[in-house]
N, C-alpha and C positions, 0 to 999 in steps of 0.2 A: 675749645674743649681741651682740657689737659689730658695728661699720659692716662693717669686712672681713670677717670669718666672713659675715655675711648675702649680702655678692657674692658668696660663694663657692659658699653655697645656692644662690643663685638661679641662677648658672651651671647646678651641678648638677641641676637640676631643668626648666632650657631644654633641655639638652642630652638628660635623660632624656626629654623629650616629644617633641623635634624631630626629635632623630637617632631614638633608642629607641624608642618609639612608632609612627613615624609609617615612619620610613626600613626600618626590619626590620620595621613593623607589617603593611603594607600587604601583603608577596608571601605574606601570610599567607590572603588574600581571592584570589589568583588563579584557585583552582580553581572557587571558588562562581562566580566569570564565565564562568568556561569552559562552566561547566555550566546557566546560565542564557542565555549569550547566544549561545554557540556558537560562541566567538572562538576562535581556534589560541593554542595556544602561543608561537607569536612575536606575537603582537598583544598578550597579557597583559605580555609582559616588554618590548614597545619604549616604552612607556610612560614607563620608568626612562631608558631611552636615549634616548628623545626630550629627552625633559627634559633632560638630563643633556649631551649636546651642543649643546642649543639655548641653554640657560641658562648654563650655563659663561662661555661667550665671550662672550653678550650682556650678563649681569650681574655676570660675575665681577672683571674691573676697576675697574667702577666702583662695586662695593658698598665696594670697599674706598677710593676719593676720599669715598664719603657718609657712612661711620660718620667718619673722620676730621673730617671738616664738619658735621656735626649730633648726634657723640656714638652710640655703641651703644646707646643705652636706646631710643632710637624704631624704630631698626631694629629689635632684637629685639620692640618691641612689635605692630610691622608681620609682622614676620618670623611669630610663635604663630598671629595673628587668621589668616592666610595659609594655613598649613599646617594649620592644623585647619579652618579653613573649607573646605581644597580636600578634606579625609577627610567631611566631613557632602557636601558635591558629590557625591563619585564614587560614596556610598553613595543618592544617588537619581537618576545618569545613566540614561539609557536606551538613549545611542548608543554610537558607537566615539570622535566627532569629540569626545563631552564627557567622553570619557575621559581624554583626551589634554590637553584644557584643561584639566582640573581637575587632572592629573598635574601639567600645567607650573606651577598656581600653586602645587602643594607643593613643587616646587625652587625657587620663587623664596624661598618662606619658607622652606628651607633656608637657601637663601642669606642670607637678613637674618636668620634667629636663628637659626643654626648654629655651627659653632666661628669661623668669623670675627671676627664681635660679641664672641663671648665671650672670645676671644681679647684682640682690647684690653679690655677690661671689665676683665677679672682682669689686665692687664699696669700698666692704670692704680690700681690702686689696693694690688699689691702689689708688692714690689721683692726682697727678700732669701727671702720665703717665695713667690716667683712660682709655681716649679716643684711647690712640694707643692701649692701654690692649683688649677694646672692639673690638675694628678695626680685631686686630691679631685674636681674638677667632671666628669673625662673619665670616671670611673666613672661617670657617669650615665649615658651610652651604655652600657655593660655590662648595667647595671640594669634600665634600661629596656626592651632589647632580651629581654633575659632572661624578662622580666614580659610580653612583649605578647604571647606565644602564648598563655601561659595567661588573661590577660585577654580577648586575643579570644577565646577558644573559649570562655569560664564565655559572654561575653556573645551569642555566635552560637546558641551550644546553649537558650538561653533566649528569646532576641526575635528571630532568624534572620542573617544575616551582613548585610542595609541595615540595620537599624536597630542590631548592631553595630560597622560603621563607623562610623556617625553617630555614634555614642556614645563610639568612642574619640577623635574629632574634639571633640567638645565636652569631653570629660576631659582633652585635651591645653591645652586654653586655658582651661580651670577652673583646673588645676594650676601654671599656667603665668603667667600674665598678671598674674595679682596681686601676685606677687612683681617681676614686673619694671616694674610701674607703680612702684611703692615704690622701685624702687633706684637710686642714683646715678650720673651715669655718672664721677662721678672725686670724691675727697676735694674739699670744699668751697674749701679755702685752696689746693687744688693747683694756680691757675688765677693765684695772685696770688704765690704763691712761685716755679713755674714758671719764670720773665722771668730772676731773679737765681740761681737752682739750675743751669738750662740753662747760664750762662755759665761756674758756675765747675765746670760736672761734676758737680755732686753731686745725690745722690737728693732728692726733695722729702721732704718729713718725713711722717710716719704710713700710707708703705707706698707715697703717689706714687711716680710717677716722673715726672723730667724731660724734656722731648725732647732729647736731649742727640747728639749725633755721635757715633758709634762710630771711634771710634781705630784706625787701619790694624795690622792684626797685623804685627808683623816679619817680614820674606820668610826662613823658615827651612826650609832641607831645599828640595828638588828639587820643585818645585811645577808638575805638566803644566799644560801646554793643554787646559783641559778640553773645548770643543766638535771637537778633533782628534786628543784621545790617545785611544790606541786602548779603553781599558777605558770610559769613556763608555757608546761603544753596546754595552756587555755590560752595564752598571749596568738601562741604561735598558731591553732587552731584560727581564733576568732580573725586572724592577718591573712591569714592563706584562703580560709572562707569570703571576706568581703569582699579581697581585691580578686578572686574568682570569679565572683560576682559580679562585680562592676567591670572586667577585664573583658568576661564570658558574652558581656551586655553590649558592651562598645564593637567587639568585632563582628557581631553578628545583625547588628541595628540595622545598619545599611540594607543586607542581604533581606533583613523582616520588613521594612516598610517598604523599600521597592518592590521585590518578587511577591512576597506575600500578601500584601495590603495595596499593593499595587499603586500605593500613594506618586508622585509625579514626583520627578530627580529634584526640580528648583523646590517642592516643600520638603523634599528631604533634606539638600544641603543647609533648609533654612534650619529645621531641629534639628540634626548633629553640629550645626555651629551655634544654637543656644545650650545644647549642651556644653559645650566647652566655655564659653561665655559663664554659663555658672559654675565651671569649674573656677574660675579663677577669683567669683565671687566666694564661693568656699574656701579655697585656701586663707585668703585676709578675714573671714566671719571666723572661720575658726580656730584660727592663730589668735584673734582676739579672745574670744570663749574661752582658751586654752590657760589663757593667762589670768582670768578671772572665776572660772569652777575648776572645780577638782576635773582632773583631764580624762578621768575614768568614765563623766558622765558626759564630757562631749564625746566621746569618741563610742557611747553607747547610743548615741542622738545621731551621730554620724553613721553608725552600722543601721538605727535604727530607719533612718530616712532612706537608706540603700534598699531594704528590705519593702518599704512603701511604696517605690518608686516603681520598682523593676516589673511588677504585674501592670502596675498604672502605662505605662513606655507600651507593654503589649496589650491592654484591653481599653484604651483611650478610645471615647467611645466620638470624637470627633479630632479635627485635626488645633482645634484651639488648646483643647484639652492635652493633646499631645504637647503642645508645646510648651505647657505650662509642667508637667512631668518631666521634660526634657530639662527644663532649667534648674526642677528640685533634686532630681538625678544626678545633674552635673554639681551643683551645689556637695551632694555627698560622696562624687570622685571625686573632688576637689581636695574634701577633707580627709577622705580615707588616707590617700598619700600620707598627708601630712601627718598626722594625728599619732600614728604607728612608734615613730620613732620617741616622740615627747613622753607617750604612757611608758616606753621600754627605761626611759631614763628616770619616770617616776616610783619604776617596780625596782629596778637594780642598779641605780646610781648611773654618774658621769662615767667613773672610770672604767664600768664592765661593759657599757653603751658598744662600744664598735665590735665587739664576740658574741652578744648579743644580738645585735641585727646583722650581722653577717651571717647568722643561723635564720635569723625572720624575712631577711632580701631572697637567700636562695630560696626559701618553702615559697613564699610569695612570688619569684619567679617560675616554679614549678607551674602551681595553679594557674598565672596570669598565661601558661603557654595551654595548658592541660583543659582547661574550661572551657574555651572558646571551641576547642574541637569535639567535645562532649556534647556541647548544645547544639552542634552541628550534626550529629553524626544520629541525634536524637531528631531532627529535623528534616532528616533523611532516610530515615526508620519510620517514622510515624507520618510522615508527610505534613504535619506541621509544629511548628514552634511553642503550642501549648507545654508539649513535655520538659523542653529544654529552658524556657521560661520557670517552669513549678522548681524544677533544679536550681536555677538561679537561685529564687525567693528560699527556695529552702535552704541553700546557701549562705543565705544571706541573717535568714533567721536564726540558722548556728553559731554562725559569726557573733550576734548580737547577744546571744543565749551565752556564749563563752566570755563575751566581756563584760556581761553583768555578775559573774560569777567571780570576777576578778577583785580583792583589793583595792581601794584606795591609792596607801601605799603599801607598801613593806619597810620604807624607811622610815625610822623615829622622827629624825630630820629632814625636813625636804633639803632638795638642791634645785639648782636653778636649772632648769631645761634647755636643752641648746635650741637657738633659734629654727622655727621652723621653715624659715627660707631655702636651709642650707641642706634640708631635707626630702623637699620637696620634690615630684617627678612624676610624666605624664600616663 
């Protein structure tokens, strides 16, 4: 295995622990709290939301000045010890307040060994094969995700859901930390060719890359105002809507088919891991899609299957049925991720691409923390999931109402879309 294929592992296998694991591992344990400590349903899910808009804003700018400054290898090694240390935590909390602590230090180790790190990791050390680099390693989230209901339940059904956790905590940094003690954070010479590659443009040799300026695209085709034209806030709308939806869907799954449907832990972990199963078949259908229709009508195919799904997920009228809803469901998270960022570069070009989704990542974070406690807190009011469910779909029906409403394009000229590997996220 050479120097590159091995970042490319190790990517793949941060990202299986961090995101996979830990991030879909976790609303996997909500019910066994519920039912041990007598929390509601909005107390289990604001956990993720807490997190999630406390850590965002606090750490999110500036994780990204530190990996720049000290290299992705220390973050991600900060980042595994973090996230898995806060899963051995919350599996021997006893309160709500160490809940919530222990929650916020697995977002911060999101945040240092999540796609960010990896993100440069694999930027610096590939150049031409970046996107397939990306592509390889973001199927770790698929995998991972895929894997952690059935790993939690072999392990809950055997030593009970604390010492479960515990165990997927210490599996995540067994798995994990080795490989990234080992790894590089850039080609050895990349550091000393760098100085004269940067000046003349050119890649550094064996997969570096250079810091090099990106070159002003030619002003071609009719190019809005993107924080005033009008399609903006439908972009930003239909993104905050979907992934609401599907966000709102995924952390409260667990909680509806055990407690409320009273379905058995082994057929749950079996649908939430064909969920993710089709998650990863959607990213590749519709990266394909993407590249052969207009990106406007997959990604209305893709809000529109969200919208189909999420009543079918609650009113499956047997458990086959379930499963097959599980798979079209994850089939349209799969795609929503990805989807988002392609239409953003087909509405306002390459070059306005990273101010633009910098405004569409925070809304979308917003919702992805905000929903799941909505549906909860609706579930806890009404005594069941019918009300928080109809918010979904209606959700999700907005979502789709806004991106049909959308352009085509707005450029005269197309440009080429950045690959959706490199966009991708659980």
């Amino acid at each position: 295995m050479s120097r590159a294929q091995y970042v490319a592992v190790t990517s793949f296998v941060a990202l299986f622990s961090i995101v996979g694991l830990a991030l879909y591992g976790l609303p996997f344990y909500y019910d066994f709290m519920v039912k041990e400590f007598g929390w509601s349903r909005v107390q289990v899910t604001s956990g993720n939301a807490i997190s999630k808009l406390l850590i965002g804003p606090l750490f999110g700018f500036a994780a990204g000045w530190i990996v720049d400054r000290f290299g992705p290898r220390r973050m991600m090694l900060a980042g595994i010890v973090m996230a898995g240390g806060a899963l051995v935590g919350l599996a021997h909390m006893t309160a709500l307040w160490m809940f919530y602590l222990f929650y916020i230090f697995n977002a911060i180790g999101y945040v240092c060994g999540g796609p960010l790190p990896n993100q440069v990791l694999l930027s610096r050390w590939f150049d031409a094969g970046r996107g397939r680099a990306m592509g390889f390693a973001y199927l770790g989230i698929g995998v991972g995700g895929a894997l952690v209901p059935l790993i939690a339940h072999a392990l809950e059904v055997r030593f009970g859901w604390h010492v479960a956790l515990q165990l997927l905590g210490v599996m995540m940094i067994a798995v994990a930390l080795p490989l990234i003690w080992i790894v590089k954070d850039a080609p050895a010479f990349a550091d000393a060719a760098g100085a004269s590659a940067a000046a003349a443009g050119r890649p550094v040799a064996g997969g570096g890359h250079a810091p090099v300026t990106a070159a002003p695209i030619a002003a071609t085709g009719s190019r809005p105002r993107i924080w005033t034209d009008w399609t903006f806030p439908l972009l930003l709308i239909g993104s905050m809507c979907s992934i609401g939806a599907v966000g709102g869907t995924m952390q409260n799954l667990k909680l509806f088919l055990s407690l409320d449907k009273a379905i058995t832990q082994g057929d749950v972990a079996g649908v939430l891991s064909l969920v993710l199963l089709g998650s990863i078949g959607g990213r590749l259908l519709m990266g394909v899609l993407a590249d052969l229709f207009p990106k406007k009508y997959v990604m209305l195919g893709i809000y529109a299957l969200v919208a189909v799904t999420v009543p079918l997920l609650y009113a499956a009228p047997s458990l086959g049925t379930l499963r097959l809803a599980a798979i079209a469901f994850g089939v349209g998270l799969g795609g929503d991720y990805m989807i988002i960022p392609l239409m953003a570069a087909e509405l306002y070009g390459l070059a306005r691409l990273g101010r633009v989704m910098g405004v569409v990542l925070t809304a979308d974070g917003v919702a992805e923390a905000l929903v799941p406690m909505g549906v909860g807190a609706l579930r806890d009011h009404y005594g069941s999931y019918g009300p928080g469910f109809a918010l979904l779909l209606g959700l999700a029906v907005v979502g789709a109402v806004a991106v049909a409403a959308l352009p085509r394009t707005l450029l005269s000229t197309r440009q080429p879309a950045p690959s959706p590997a490199a966009d991708a996220t659980a």
